[in-house]
C-alpha positions as CSV (number, residue, x, y, z in Angstrom):
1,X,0.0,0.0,0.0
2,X,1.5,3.3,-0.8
3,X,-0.3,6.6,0.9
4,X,-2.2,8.7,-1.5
5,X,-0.5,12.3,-1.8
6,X,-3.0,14.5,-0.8
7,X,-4.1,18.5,-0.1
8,X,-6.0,20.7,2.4
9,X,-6.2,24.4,2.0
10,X,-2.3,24.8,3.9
11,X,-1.0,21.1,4.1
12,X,0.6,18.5,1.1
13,X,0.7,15.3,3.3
14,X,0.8,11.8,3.0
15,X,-0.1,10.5,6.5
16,X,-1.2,6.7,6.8
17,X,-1.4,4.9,10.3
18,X,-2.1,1.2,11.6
19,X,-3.8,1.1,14.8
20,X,-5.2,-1.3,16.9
21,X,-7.0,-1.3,20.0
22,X,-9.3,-3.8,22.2
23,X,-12.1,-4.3,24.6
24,X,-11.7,-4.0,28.4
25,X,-9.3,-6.7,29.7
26,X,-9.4,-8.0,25.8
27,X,-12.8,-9.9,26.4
28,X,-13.6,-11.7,23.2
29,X,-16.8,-9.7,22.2
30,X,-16.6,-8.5,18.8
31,X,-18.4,-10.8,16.7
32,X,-21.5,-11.6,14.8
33,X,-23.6,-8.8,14.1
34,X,-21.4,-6.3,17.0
35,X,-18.6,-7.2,14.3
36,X,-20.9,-5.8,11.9
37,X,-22.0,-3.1,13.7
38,X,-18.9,-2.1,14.9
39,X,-17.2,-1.8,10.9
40,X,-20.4,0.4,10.1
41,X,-19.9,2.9,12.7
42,X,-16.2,3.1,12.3
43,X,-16.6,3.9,8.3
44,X,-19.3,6.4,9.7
45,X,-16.6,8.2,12.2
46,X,-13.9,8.5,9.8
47,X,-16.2,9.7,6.9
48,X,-17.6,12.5,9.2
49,X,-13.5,13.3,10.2
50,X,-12.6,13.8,6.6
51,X,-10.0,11.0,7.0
52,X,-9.8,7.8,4.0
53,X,-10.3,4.2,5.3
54,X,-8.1,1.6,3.8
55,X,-8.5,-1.2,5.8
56,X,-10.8,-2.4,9.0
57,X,-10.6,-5.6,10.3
58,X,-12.5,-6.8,13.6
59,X,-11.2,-9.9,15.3
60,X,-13.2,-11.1,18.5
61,X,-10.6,-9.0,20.6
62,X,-8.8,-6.8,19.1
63,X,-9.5,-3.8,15.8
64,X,-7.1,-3.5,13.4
65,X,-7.8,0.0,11.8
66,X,-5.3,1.3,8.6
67,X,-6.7,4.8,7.8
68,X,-5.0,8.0,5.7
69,X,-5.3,10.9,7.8
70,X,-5.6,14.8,7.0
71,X,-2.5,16.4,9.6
72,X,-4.8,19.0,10.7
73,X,-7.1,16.3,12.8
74,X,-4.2,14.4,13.7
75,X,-5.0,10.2,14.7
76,X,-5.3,11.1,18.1
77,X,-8.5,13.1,17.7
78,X,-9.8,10.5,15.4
79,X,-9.4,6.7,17.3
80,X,-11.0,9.1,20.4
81,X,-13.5,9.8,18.0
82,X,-14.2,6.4,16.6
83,X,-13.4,4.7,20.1
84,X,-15.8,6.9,22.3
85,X,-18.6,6.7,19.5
86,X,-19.0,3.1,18.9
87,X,-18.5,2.1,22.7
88,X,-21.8,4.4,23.2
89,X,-23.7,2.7,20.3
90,X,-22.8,-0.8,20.6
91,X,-23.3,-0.5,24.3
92,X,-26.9,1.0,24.1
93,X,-27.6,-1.6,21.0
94,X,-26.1,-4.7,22.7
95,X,-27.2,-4.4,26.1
96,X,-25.1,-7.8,26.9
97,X,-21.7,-5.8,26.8
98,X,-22.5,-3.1,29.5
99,X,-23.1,-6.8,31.8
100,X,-20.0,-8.0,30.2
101,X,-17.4,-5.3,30.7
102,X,-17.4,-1.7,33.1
103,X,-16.7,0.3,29.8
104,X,-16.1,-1.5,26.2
105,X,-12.5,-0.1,25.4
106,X,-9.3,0.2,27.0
107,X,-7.9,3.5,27.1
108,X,-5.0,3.0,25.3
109,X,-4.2,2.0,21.7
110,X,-1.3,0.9,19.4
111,X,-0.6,3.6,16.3
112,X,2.1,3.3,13.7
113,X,2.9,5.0,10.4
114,X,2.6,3.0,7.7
115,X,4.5,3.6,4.3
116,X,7.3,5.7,3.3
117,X,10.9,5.5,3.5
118,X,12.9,3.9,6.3
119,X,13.6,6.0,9.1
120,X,17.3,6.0,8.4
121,X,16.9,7.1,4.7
122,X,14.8,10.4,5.6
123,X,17.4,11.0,8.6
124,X,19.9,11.2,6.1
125,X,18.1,13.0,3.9
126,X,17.7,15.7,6.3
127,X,21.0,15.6,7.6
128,X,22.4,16.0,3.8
129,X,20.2,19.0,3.0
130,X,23.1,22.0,3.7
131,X,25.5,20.0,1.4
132,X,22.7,20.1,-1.6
């Protein structure tokens, strides 16, 4: 996979991440139709953020999430987003997970950029740029 090049009104970026995240003590609750449910809302959340989904995958505990993001919101302010929304909606809509679990996520999460040269290319790149 190879970030799309994109634009806002200040910014040329090309910002991909992989994140993952899980229920509350990694109970094994997302399946059937909360799998289901769960994919929907997420596509909803980034949609509404202005951000570009690439891949979701639900497995029964754990979310794998690649997504392009737009600088300007930054993937902090969007997993917060996406996390706080779909624990409120799956939790009113399966009532069995506010029996099974205090709240449905964890509060952290695992993010990585995605894409790109190696770290050790751009560093020398940088380094280099006075003798250009």
């Amino acid at each position: 996979m190879v970030a799309t090049l994109r634009t806002n009104s200040n910014v040329a970026f090309r910002c991909a991440f992989h994140v993952v995240w899980c229920p509350k003590y990694r109970r094994r609750v997302l399946g059937g139709q909360i799998e289901a449910r769960l994919k929907e809302l997420i596509h909803e959340v980034i949609a509404e953020k202005g951000a570009w989904p690439v891949e979701v995958e639900v497995m029964p505990d754990q979310v794998h999430l690649l997504v392009e993001v737009d600088p300007q919101l930054g993937i902090h302010k969007l997993v917060k987003a996406i996390k706080g929304r779909t624990s409120r909606v799956l939790r009113q809509e399966f009532p069995s997970l506010k029996s099974k679990l205090p709240t449905l996520w964890t509060n952290s999460y695992f993010v990585a950029t995605v894409g790109g040269a190696p770290l050790d290319v751009v560093e020398r790149y940088v380094e280099n740029q006075k003798n250009r």
